[in-house]
N, C-alpha and C positions, 0 to 999 in steps of 0.2 A: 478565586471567587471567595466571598464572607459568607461564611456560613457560622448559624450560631453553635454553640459549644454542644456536644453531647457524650453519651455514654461511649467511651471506648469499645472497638468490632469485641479485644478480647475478654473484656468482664462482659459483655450480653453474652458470649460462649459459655464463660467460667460460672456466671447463672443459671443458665441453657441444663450446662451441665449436672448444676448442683441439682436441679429440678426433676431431671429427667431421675437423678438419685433417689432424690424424694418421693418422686411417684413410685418409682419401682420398690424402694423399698415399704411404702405403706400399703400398695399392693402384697408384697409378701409377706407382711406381718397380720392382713388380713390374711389371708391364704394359711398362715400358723393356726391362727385364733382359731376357723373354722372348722380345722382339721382336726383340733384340741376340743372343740364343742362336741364333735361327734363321739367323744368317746368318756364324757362324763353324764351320768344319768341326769334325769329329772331329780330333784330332792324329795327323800321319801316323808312321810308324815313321824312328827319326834315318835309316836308309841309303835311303831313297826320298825323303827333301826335301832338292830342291834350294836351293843359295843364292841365283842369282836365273832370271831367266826372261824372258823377251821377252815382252811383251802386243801380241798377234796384230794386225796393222794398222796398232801406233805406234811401232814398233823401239824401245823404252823399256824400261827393268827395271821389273820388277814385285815389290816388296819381300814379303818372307813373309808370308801369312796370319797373325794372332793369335794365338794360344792362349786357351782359356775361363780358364787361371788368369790370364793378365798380364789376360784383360778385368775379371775379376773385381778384382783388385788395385787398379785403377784406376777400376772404377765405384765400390767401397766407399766410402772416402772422402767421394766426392762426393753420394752419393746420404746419407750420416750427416749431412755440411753442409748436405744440402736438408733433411732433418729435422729439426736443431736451429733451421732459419729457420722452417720451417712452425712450430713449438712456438712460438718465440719470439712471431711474427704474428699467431696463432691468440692466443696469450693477452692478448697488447695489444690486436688488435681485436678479441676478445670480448669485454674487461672494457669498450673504449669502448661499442663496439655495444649492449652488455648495460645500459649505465648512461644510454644512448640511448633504448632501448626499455622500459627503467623508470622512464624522466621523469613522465611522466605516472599510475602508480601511484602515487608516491612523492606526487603532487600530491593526488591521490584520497585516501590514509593523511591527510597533513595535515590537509586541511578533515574529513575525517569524526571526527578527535580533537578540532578545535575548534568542531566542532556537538555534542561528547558533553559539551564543556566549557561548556557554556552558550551557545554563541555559535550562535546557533539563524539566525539573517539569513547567517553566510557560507554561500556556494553556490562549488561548482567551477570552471565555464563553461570546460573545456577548449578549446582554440580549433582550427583545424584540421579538415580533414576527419574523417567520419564513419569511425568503425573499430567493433575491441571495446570499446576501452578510451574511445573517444567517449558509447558506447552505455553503458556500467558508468555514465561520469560523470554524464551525463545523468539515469538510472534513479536514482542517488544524490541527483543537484538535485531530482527530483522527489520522492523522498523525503524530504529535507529540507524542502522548501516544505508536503507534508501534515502535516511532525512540526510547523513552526512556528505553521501553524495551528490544526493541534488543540492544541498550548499553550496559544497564544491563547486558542481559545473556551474552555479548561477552566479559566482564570484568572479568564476573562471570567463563565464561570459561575457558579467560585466567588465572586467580589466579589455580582453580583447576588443568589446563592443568601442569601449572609451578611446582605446587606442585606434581603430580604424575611424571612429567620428574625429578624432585628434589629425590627422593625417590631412584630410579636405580641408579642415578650417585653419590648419597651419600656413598652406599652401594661397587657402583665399585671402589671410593676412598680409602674409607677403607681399602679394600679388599688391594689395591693397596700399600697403605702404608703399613701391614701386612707386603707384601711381601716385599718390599724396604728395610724397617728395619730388616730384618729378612728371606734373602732368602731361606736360610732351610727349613722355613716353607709351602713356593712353594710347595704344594700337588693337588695331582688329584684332591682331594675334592675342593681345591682354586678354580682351572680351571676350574672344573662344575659349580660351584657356581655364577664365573664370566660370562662364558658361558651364564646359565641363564638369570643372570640380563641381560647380553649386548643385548641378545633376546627381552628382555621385553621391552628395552629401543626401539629397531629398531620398535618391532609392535604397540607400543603406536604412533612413529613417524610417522609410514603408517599410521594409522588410522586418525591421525592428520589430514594427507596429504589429504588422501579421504573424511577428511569432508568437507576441505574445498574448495575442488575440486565438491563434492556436492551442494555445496551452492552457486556456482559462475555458475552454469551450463555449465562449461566447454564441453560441449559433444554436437557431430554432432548425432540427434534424427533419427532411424530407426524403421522400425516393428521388434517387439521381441513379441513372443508365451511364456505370464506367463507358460503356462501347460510343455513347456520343459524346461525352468528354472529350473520350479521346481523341479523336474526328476532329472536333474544334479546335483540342492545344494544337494537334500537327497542322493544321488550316495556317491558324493564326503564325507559327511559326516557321511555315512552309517557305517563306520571300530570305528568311536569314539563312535556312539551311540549304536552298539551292544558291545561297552567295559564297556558301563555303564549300561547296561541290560533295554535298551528303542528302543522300536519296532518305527520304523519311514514310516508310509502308506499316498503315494501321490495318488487326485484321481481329478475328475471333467473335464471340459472343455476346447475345445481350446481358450485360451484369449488371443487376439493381443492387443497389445498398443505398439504408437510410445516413444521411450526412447531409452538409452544407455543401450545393453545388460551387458557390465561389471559390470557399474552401479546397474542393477536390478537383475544382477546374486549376487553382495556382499551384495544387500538387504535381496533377502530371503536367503539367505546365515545366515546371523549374525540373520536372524528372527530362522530359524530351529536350528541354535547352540545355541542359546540362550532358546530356547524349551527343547532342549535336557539337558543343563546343570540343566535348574534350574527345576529338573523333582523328581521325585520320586525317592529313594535311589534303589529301583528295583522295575520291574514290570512296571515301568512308557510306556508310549505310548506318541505320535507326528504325529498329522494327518493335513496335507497340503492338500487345494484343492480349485480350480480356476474352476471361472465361468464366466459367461457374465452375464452383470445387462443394463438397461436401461441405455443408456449413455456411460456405463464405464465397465471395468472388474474388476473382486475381485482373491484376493491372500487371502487366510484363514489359519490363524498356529493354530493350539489348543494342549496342551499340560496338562497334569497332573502335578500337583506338591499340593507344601504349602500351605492353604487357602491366600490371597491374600485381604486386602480391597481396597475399591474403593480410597482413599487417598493415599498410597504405589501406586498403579498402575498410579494414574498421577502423578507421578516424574520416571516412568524407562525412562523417553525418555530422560530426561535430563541430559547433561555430567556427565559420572562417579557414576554413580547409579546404582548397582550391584545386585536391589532386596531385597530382604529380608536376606541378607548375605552376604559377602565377599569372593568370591569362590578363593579357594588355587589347585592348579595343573596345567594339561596340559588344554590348551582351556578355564584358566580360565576365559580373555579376559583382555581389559583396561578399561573398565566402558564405552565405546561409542559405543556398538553397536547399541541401540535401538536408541542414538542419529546419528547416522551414518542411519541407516533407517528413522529416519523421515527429513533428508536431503536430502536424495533422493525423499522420497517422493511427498516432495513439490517441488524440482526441476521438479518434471515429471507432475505437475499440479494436485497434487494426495491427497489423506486424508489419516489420521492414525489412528485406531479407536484400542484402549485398554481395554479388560472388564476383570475381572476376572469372572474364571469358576466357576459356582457351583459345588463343592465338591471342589474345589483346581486345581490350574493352570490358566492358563492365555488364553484368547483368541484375536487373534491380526489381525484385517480388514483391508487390503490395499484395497483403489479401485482407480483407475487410468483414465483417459481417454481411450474409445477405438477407434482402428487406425482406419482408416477414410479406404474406398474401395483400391481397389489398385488402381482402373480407375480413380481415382481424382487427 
């Protein structure tokens, strides 16, 4: 941003300072004078002062009292020399003082122009005791470290992304060319085929679309009831999971929280399909169910499946991570749903809590804000 030129933060200090000099000391030089007033008389009349005078117990003269003009005479001067040293002092050690105590700003400005310059790894690390300007720096490293990683993963996204949109459209060239060179060979099986990919290619772009439509908060926040959410995703998904022989049971409470229902209906949505898919070859189960907690409400998926370790389960949420497998069919997804949930869920002020189940399978904690009375 242009801004016009002005006085340096440190010389309005080094002013600041010389001033605060100034007043205090023309304060204390009145504070001299006054305390010097009281202790020289009135001037007497020339024919009642004597020249000199005995001081009562030391046979010694006792030279004239002052006058308030010869004291005045004689403190001006001196008290103008104290002034011009206060000024002088005052301006020297405010500019050092001043360029002392803006060291470490001056350090804070540098790194934050060369993390705006690309240079996303340098960090501050003021050294020294904790202050304001510890505390700024610190706030700033920590900001830097979130800005470098969300680079990261948005690099990282987009290579991945590019590469699974690369995948479909290699496949429909092919395909394409086949047919060009070779129109005879135009078979129903081509046009499944093509069918497919072009499917695959539209639902990786949705999902695209809704991530990032998650992440920007695009949505006007209403009251939505997790417990019928939930109700509806198992509904709707009810016909795929009795095709893969997994029983799907919603249960628990009414939980209000403000959010975008599409939003938290494609949540537990990709949470229960994602249950289901990666379940047990038969026999499996998928038990949903919402509560109220202190604060906030809970969405709970639990599902049977693979044994699972704690290292595999923190990378599902991460673009394009499919679990412990690469699923091939209907439903088999694009790798983003559990990233597509935890985009939602921090858009809705929310946590994500990942654990696997003892014996196998996954268990997956939303909990959310709850909505505030209606009356408020």
């Amino acid at each position: 941003m242009d801004r016009p030129a002005g006085r340096s933060v440190r010389l309005k200090l080094a002013l600041s300072y010389a001033g605060f000099l100034m007043v205090a000391g023309v304060l204390l030089l009145g504070v001299v004078w006054v305390f010097l007033l009281r202790y020289v008389p009135d001037p007497p009349a020339p024919s009642s002062l004597p020249d000199m005078k005995q001081v009562p117990g030391l046979g010694v003269p006792d030279l004239k009292s002052p006058s308030r003009g010869a004291l005045l005479e004689a403190f001006a001067p001196r008290a103008a020399e104290v002034l011009v040293f206060l000024l002088a002092f005052g301006l020297l050690g405010g500019w050092l003082l001043a360029g002392r105590m803006l060291a470490p700003l001056r350090r804070i400005t540098e790194a934050t122009r060369l993390v705006a310059h690309g240079s996303l790894s340098h960090r501050i690390r003021l050294p020294g005791r904790s202050d304001e300007f510890h505390e700024l720096a610190d706030a700033f490293d920590v900001m830097f470290d979130r800005l470098e990683a969300h680079v990261s993963e948005q690099r990282r996204f987009a290579a991945n992304a590019s590469h699974e949109l690369r995948t479909p459209l290699a496949i429909t060239q092919a395909l394409l060319d086949v047919a060009r060179r070779d129109p005879e060979r135009v078979t129903g099986e081509v046009i499944d085929r093509l069918h497919v990919v072009n499917a695959r290619a539209i639902a990786l772009t949705e999902a695209l679309l809704l991530f990032s439509r998650a992440e920007q908060r695009a949505f006007a926040p209403e009251p939505v009831d997790l417990s019928l959410i939930a109700e509806e995703a198992a509904e709707t998904l009810l016909p795929f999971a009795e095709k893969r022989g997994v029983t799907v049971e919603v249960t628990g409470d009414v939980a209000e929280t403000l959010g975008s229902p599409v939003l938290l209906l494609q949540m537990t949505t990709n949470l229960v399909q994602n249950a289901v898919v990666h379940n047990l070859p038969a026999g499996g189960s998928v038990e949903v169910v919402t509560g109220v907690r202190p604060g906030g409400v809970t969405l709970t998926v639990e599902n049977t499946g693979a044994e699972l370790t704690p290292q595999a389960v923190s990378t599902l949420t991460e673009p394009f991570q499919r679990g412990t497998e690469r699923i091939r069919g209907d439903h088999a997804g694009v790798g983003l749903g559990l990233a597509i949930v935890q985009a939602i869920v921090h858009a809705h002020d929310g946590t994500l809590t990942l654990t696997p189940r003892t014996g196998g399978g996954l268990r997956v904690v939303v909990r959310l804000p709850v909505a505030p009375p209606a009356d408020q």
